[in-house]
Structure formats: structure tokens, C-alpha cells
VOGU-3710 file (C-alpha; in Angstrom, 3 decimals, decimal comma):
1> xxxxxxxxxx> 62,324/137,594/112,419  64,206/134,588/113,679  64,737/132,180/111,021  63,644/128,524/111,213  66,146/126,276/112,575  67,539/123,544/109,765  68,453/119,888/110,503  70,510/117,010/109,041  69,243/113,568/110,148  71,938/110,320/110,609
11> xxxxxxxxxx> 70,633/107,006/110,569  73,736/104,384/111,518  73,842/101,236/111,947  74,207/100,735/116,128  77,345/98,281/115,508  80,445/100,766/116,765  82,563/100,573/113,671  79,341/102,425/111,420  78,107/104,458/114,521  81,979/106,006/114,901
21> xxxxxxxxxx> 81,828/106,726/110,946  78,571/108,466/111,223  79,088/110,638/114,015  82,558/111,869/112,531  80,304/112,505/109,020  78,183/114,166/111,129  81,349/116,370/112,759  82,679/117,404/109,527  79,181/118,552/108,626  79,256/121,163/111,902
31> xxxxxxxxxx> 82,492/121,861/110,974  81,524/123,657/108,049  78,497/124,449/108,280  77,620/125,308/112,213  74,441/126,482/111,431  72,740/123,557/110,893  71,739/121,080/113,564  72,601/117,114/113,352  70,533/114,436/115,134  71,994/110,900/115,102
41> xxxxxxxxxx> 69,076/108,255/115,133  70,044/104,934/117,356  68,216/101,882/117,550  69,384/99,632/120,516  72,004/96,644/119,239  70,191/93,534/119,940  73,254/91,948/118,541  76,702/91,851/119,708  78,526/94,543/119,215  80,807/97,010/121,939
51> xxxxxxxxxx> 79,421/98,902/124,196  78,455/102,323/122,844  77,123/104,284/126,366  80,730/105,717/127,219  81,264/106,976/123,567  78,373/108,274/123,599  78,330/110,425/126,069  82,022/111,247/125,283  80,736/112,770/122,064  77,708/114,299/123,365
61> xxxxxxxxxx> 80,124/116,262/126,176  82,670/117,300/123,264  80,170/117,985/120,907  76,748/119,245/122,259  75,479/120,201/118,159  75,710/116,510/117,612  71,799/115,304/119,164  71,140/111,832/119,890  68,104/110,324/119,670  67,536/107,190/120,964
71> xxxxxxxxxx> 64,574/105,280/119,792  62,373/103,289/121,690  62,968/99,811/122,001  60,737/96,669/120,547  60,909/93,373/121,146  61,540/90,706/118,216  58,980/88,914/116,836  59,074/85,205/118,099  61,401/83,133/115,257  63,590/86,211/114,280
81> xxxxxxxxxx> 66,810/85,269/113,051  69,905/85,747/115,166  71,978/85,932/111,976  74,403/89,254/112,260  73,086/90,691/108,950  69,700/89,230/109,488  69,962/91,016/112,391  71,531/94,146/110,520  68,876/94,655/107,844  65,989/93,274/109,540
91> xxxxxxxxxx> 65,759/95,402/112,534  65,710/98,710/111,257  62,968/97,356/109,006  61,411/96,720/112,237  61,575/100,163/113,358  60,057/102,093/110,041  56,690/103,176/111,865  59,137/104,314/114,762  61,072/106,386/112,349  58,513/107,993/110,421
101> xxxxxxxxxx> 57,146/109,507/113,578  60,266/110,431/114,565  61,091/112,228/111,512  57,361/114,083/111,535  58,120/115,010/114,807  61,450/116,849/114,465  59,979/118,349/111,096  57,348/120,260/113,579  60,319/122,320/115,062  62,880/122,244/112,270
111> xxxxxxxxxx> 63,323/121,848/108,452  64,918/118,307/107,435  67,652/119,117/104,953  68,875/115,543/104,584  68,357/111,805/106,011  71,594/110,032/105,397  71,544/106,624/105,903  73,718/103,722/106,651  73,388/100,880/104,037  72,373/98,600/106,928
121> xxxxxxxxxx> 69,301/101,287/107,441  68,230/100,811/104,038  64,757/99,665/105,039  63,901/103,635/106,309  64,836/104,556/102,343  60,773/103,939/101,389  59,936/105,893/104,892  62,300/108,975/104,248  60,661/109,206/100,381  57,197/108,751/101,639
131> xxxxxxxxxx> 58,062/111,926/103,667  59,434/113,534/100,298  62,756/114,301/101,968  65,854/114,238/100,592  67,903/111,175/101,061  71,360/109,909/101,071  73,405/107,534/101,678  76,953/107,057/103,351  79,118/104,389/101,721  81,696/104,202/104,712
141> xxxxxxxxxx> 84,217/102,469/102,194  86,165/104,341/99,041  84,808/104,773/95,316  86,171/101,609/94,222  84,488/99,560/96,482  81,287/101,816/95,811  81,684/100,503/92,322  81,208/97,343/92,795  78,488/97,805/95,264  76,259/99,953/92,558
151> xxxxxxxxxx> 77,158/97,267/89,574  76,059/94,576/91,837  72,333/94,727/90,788  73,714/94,218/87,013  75,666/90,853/88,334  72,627/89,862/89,519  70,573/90,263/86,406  73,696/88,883/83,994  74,188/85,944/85,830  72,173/82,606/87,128
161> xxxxxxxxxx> 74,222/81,219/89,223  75,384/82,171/92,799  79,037/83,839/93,065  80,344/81,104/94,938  79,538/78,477/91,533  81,261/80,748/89,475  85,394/80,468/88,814  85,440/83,968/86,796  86,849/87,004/86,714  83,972/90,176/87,440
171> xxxxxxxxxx> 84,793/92,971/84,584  83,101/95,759/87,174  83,869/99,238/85,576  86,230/101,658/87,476  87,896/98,670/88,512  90,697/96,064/88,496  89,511/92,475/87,587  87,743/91,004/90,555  87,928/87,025/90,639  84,318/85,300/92,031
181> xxxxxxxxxx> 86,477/84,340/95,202  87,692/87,937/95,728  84,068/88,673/95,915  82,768/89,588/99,496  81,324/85,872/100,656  77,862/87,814/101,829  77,327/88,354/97,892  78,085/84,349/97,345  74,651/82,820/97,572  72,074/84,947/95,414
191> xxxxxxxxxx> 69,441/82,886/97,426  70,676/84,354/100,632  68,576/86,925/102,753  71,662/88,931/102,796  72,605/88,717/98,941  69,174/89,923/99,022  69,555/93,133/100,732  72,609/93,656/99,464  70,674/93,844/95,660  67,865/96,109/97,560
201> xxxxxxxxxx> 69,995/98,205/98,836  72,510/99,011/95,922  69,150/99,288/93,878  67,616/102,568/96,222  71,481/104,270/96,473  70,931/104,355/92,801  67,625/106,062/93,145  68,396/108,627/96,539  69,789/112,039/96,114  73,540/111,279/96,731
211> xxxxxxxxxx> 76,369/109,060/97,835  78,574/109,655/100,237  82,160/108,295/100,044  84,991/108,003/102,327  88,191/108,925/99,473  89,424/111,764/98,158  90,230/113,162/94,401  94,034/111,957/93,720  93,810/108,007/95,275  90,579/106,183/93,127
221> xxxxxxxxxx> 91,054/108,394/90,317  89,849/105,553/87,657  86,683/104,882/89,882  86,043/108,272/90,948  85,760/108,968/87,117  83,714/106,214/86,208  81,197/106,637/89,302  81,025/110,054/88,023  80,577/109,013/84,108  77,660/106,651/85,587
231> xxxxxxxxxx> 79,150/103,403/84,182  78,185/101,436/87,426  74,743/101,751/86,728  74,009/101,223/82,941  70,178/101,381/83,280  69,401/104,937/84,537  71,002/107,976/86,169  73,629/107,791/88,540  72,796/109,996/91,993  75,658/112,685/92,705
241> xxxxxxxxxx> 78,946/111,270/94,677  80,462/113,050/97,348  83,899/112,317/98,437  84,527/113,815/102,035  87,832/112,301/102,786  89,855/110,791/104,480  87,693/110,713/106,886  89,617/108,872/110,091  88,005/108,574/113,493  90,592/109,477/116,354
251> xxxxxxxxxx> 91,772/106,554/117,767  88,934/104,509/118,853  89,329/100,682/118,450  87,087/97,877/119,554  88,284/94,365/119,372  85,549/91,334/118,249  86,292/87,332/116,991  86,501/87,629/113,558  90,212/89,198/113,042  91,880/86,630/115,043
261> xxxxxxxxxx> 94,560/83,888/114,125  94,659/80,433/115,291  97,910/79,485/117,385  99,021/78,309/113,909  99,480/81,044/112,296  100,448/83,069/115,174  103,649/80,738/115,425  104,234/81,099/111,329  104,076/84,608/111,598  106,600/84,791/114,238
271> xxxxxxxxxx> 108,761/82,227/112,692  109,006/84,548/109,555  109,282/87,885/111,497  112,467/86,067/113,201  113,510/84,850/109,927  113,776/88,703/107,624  116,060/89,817/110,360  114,007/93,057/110,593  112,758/95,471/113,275  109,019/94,921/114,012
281> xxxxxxxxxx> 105,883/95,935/116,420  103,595/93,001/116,406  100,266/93,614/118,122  98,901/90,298/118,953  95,231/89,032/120,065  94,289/85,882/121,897  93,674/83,683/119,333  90,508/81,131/118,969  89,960/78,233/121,781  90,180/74,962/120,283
291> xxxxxxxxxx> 87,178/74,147/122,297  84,053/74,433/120,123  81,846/74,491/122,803  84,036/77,551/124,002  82,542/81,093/122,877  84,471/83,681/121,099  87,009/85,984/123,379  86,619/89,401/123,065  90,211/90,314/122,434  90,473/92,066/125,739
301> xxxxxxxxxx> 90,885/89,112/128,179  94,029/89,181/129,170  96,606/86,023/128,043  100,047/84,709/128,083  102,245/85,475/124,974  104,505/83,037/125,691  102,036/80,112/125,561  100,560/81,077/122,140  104,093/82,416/120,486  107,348/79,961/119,579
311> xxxxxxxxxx> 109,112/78,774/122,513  112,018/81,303/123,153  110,610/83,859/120,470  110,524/86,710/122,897  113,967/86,295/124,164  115,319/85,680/120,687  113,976/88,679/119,325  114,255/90,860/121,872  116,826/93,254/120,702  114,711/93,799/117,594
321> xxxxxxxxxx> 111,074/93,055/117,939  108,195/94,323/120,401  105,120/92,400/121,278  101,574/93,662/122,799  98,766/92,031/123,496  95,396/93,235/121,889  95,600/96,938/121,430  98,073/99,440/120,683  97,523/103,264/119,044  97,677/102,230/115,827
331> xxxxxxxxxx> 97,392/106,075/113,951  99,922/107,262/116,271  101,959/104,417/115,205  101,664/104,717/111,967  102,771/108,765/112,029  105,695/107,585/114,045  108,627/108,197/111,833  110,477/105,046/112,430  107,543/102,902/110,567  108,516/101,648/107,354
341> xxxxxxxxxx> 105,307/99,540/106,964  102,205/97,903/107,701  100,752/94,450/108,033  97,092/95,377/107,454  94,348/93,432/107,083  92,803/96,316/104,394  90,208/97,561/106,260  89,022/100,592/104,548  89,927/102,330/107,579  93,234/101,071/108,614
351> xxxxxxxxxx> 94,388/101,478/104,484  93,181/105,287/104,887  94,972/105,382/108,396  97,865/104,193/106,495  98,250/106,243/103,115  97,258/109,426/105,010  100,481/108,524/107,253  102,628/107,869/103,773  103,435/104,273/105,151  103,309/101,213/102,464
361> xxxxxxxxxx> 101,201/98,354/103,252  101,071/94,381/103,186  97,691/93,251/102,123  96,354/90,302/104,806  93,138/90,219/104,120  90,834/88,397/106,773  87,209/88,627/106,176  84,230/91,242/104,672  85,208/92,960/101,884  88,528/93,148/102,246
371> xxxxxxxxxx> 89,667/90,802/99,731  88,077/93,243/97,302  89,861/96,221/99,203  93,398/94,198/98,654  92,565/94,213/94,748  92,366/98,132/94,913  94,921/98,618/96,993  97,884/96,714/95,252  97,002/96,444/91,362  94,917/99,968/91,259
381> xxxxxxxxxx> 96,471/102,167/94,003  99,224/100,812/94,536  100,034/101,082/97,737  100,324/97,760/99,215  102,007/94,848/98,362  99,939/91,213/98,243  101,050/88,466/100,529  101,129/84,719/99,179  98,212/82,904/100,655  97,164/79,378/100,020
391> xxxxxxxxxx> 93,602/78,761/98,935  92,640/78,227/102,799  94,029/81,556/103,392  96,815/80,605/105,443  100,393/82,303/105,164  104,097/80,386/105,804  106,893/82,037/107,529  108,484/81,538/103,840  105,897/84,422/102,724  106,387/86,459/105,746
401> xxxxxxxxxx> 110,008/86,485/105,475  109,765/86,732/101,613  107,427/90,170/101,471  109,057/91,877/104,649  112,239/91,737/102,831  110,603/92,544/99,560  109,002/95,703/100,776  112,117/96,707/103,192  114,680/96,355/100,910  113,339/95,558/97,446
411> xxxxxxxxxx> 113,058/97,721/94,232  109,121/96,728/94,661  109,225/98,431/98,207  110,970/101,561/97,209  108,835/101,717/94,061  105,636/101,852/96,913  107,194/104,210/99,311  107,291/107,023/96,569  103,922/105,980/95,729  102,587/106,223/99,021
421> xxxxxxxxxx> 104,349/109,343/99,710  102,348/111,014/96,794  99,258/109,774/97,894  99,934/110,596/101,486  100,597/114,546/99,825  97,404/114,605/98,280  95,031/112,791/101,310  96,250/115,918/102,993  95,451/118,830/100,290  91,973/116,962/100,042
431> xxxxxxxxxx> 91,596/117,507/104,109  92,938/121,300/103,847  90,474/122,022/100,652  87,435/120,106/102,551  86,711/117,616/99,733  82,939/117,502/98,461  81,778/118,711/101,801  81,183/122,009/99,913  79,493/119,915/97,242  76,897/118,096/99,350
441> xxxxxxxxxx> 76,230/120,699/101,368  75,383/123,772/99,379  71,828/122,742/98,172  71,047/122,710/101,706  72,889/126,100/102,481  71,171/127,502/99,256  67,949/126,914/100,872  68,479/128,173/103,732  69,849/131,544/102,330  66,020/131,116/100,287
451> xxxxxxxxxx> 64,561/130,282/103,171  65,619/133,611/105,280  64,637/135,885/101,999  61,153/134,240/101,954  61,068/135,384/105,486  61,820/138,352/105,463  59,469/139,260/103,064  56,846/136,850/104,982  55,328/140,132/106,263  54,773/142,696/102,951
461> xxxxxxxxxx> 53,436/139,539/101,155  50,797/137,688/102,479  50,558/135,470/99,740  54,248/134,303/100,772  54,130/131,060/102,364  57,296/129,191/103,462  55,985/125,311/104,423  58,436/121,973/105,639  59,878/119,958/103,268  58,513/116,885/104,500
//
């Protein structure tokens, strides 16, 4: 008797950066477990975001297991807020009724394993446990960041104020000392719609069957422990965490307004590369107009280095330096032997990119999270050194000069190369032994394997019934 096919269900977010997460999730899945099939849910972006069509269909040509499903499209209500994270939460809230009968629907041909959701899709989490499926989520940063996204909710009931009114330092277990203006600015005002969904959201990954994380045993060792000790959620149970990485996309980039520099900074930066004397590859961006009536560039319009960098820069550092404009391959880079270090803005990403490569890092943090992820990365990890930044977060050529010497030829920078090394060692032991893939997966695989002995037994015992998990 053929046995009933099994499914695992993806709900990203339709920005690129979580839809390219999700799909390689839902890649390692198939890798190990080929038997069961993986539908990726996608809502159309109705805010701006790169264009997802060619990847797409990329994916679906290299990788026919992977099914997506694209919903139908709504219209916004009149008054909806164009907000980006308005935008984020608010939509797939929108599409709930379109979900549930989606996820009935697929349930009439296969068994749902899992629903594993984005944190942006949080608003399906009442849909999915209406259905009484299992549910997960997929935390596309690293344990430590996880821990401070599950002790949120417990900020929010020990405190009155909103982050940004605080000047304090956040004792979050698993973690380094987080000052208030460390703290992601989306968490700053508790009055916010986003602060809001933030809370909602870190409250259901406490209650859904799992957590998915993109680390591996060997880098977060402190948080790993504590996530799995529960201390991030002092009120009840902590769900199961699953660490499946490093997880790293092949090379896939796509270029927005917020990691930009203003002409500025692009000229301080170069002044200080000049200055330490040392070899660099600088990939730079068209930086902001200084018309405010001007929109945003994309990054890919094409522009003239010479009129945003130092006059006589180039020629100057010719025999020494190379300059692109807006894109370059930046894992093959990094595995390039000749690169002693990074720039990075600590994107979780990039930092895995980057300690899976064995290269030491300079924390610039720009925007998001990342200030948090700069925290982990030098005084926890340590693999990164922290650039001086004034309290507008702009850098001198002093500081650029200062830390590129510092981690090129200082005791600090050797210190971090050995570190990194290690931690480059064991990124690639947790790739070779799969990480928690094994973990997450097995319930499911156990019920198949009870599924197909029910089955087969379907026929000598007609009081055997095998029903949907729904």
C-alpha cells in the first residue's frame, strides 16, 4: 500500500533577505530527509523589497522538491500604514483566512509535519494552532540574539518606560551586558506598533513547538546553554532549540538604502585606509543624495568613484588598494587566502560568512540589530574587533587607521586570528555532523515510520484508523 505523502510547510516573510533564509532551511531539510515534501508559502511584497521572480524560478529549476505556493493577492484596506514593519506584521495578518484554507487544502492530499514560520508571519501562529499542527519558528539570527528576543517580554513587564528613556545596561541571560542604546531602535518605543509585535511575537515562540537557529554548538556556547537551561523565559517552559548551522545562502546579494554612507564618511574612510599603509578591497555604494526631495538609490545605478572619493585617492593608492562599485562576491572573497580581515557591518549573515571563512572582523555596525550582533561578536565570541564611533555613529580616519593597524599587526589581531581560526574549525565539523537537523527532524521521521506500520496493518484491523494531523 502506498504510503501517504508527508509535508513541511514555510511561511517567510516575501522581503529577499528572509525568503533566501527560508528556502535554504527548507534545502537542508530535503537534504536529509528527501522523503518529505516542502511547500514555501508567498504572499506578494506590497512593500519594497528586490525582485524575487528570477530567484524564484532559479530555485524552482534547481530544486523541483522545493513547491511554491503563491497566495492570492488582496488589496489593503483604505488607511493601511506604509510603515516597513507595519507593513511586515500587518499583512500576513491580513492573509490568515487565506492561509487556513491553504493549509486545509494541502492537508487533503498530504500530512502537515510542521509550519515554520518567519517571525514577521507571526500573525498565522493562532491559524496553524487552530489547525492543531505543529508549529515552529525560524529565528534567522544566532542563539545570542535569540536570547534577547525571548527575554524581551520580561523587559517589557520589568520596566515602564520605553528603551529609548532608559541610560542602562540590560542584564539579558546568556549574554554580554547590552546598554539601552545597543538595543535594536524597533524595541525603543514600547508604545510603538512594532515594539508591539515584537512582544507578541517573542510571547507565541515561547509557546510553539521549537526554535530554529542559525549557529552551531562551539561559537554561542554561553547562550546556547542558557536557551537550553530556559533562563530566557523565567515564567514557563522553554520550546526545544534547534541549531542548523551555519547556514549561508550561496552568493546572492541585493543592495537597498539603508547600508549606505554619506560622501562624508566615504572620504574618512578613505582618508584612513590611505593612512594604515595597508592592502585593501573596498566595495563602495553610491551614497545618499543630498536632495531630500530625491528618493533612495538602489545601490545598482551606476556612479563615478572619483566624484564621491578624495581627490587623487585612486591614483594614490593604486599600487595597494582596489575599489568597486556596489557589489563584489563577498564569500568568495572572504575564502580567498590573501584576506586578513573584514570591515563588516555584523549582519548575522556576513559574521557567519566570515567565521566560517576563519577571517577576523571589524564591527561597523549600521542599523537593525546589529549593534546587538557587535556586542556578541567582540566581548562574547570574540571574533571581531569594535571600531570607535562617536555617539552619531560616525567614524574618523584616526579610527580607521587606528583598528586596521590594530588588527593587522597588533597582539589584539593575532590574539583574534587564532580565535577565529578555532571557530572557523568547528563551523565546519557542525556542517559535516548536520547540526540539530537530526534533532528537529526525527519526530516527524518517527511518525512517518508509525505512520507506514499503521498502514500496513490498515487491512487485518479494521478498527485501525490512521487520520491528518490537522
Amino acid at each position: 500500500m502506498q504510503m501517504e505523502s508527508s509535508t513541511v510547510v514555510l511561511y517567510p516573510s516575501p522581503g529577499i533577505g528572509h525568503l533566501v533564509s527560508m528556502v535554504e532551511l527548507g534545502k537542508l531539510i530535503q537534504t536529509h530527509h528527501s522523503s518529505l515534501s516542502i511547500i514555501i508559502l508567498l504572499i506578494p511584497a506590497t512593500f519594497e523589497t528586490c525582485a524575487t521572480d528570477k530567484y524564484i524560478a532559479t530555485v524552482s529549476a534547481t530544486n523541483p522538491s522545493l513547491t511554491f505556493h503563491h497566495l492570492s493577492a488582496i488589496t489593503l484596506p483604505p488607511g493601511f500604514s506604509t510603515e516597513f514593519l507595519d507593513l511586515a506584521f500587518g499583512i500576513p495578518e491580513l492573509y490568515n483566512p487565506i492561509v487556513h484554507d491553504t493549509l486545509v487544502s494541502i492537508s487533503e492530499n498530504s500530512t502537515i509535519k510542521a509550519v515554520i514560520l518567519d517571525f514577521f508571519s507571526n500573525a498565522a501562529f493562532q491559524v496553524v494552532k487552530c489547525l492543531s499542527l505543529p508549529v515552529y519558528y525560524f529565528y534567522t539570527g544566532g542563539a545570542s540574539g535569540l536570547c534577547v528576543f525571548l527575554y524581551l517580554a520580561t523587559i517589557h513587564k520589568t520596566t515602564t518606560k520605553s528603551i529609548k528613556e532608559l541610560n542602562i545596561y540590560f542584564d539579558i541571560p546568556g549574554v554580554p551586558p547590552i546598554h539601552s542604546s545597543e538595543m535594536p531602535a524597533v524595541f525603543s518605543d514600547r508604545e510603538s506598533n512594532p515594539y508591539k509585535n515584537f512582544i507578541h511575537t517573542s510571547s507565541n515562540m515561547a509557546k510553539s513547538s521549537g526554535i530554529i537557529a542559525n549557529s552551531f554548538a562551539g561559537f554561542e556556547e554561553r547562550a546556547i546553554a542558557t536557551l537550553r537551561d530556559g533562563k530566557c523565559i523565567p515564567v514557563g517552559p522553554t520550546p526545544p532549540v534547534y541549531l542548523i548551522g551555519p547556514l549561508i545562502a550561496s552568493m546572492f546579494l541585493c543592495f537597498g538604502s539603508m547600508g549606505v554612507f554619506k560622501k562624508e564618511q566615504l572620504k574618512e574612510i578613505a582618508f584612513g585606509l590611505e593612512k594604515s599603509g595597508k592592502r585593501f578591497l573596498w566595495v563602495v555604494r553610491e551614497p545618499p543624495s543630498d536632495d531630500v526631495n530625491e528618493s533612495p538609490h538602489s545601490g545598482g545605478k551606476d556612479f563615478s568613484l572619483d566624484a564621491v572619493l578624495p581627490e587623487g585617492f585612486l591614483a594614490r593608492t593604486s599600487d595597494k588598494g582596489l575599489v568597486v562599485k556596489n557589489w563584489a562576491p563577498q564569500k568568495a572573497i572572504l575564502n580567498h587566502d590573501s584576506v586578513g580581515g573584514f570591515v563588516s557591518h555584523c549582519g548575522w549573515n556576513s559574521s557567519l560568512e566570515a567565521v566560517v571563512a576563519g577571517v577576523p572582523m571589524v564591527a561597523w555596525p549600521l542599523y537593525a540589530e546589529q549593534k546587538m550582533n557587535r556586542v556578541y561578536l567582540v566581548e562574547e565570541m570574540k571574533v571581531a574587533l569594535r571600531l570607535k564611533m562617536s555617539t552619531d555613529d560616525y567614524v574618523t580616519a584616526e579610527a580607521v587607521e587606528e583598528t586596521m593597524t590594530k588588527l593587522m599587526e597588533g597582539e589584539e589581531g593575532r590574539v583574534l586570528r587564532e580565535r577565529v581560526t578555532e571557530m572557523s574549525l568547528r563551523a565546519k565539523a557542525a556542517v559535516e555532523d548536520g547540526g540539530d537537523i537530526f534533532k528537529l527532524t526525527q519526530p516527524w521521521t518517527d511518525m512517518l515510520r508509525d505512520q507506514a506500520h499503521a498502514k500496513s496493518h490498515a487491512v487485518e484491523d479494521a478498527h485501525v484508523h490512521v487520520g491528518l494531523i490537522i
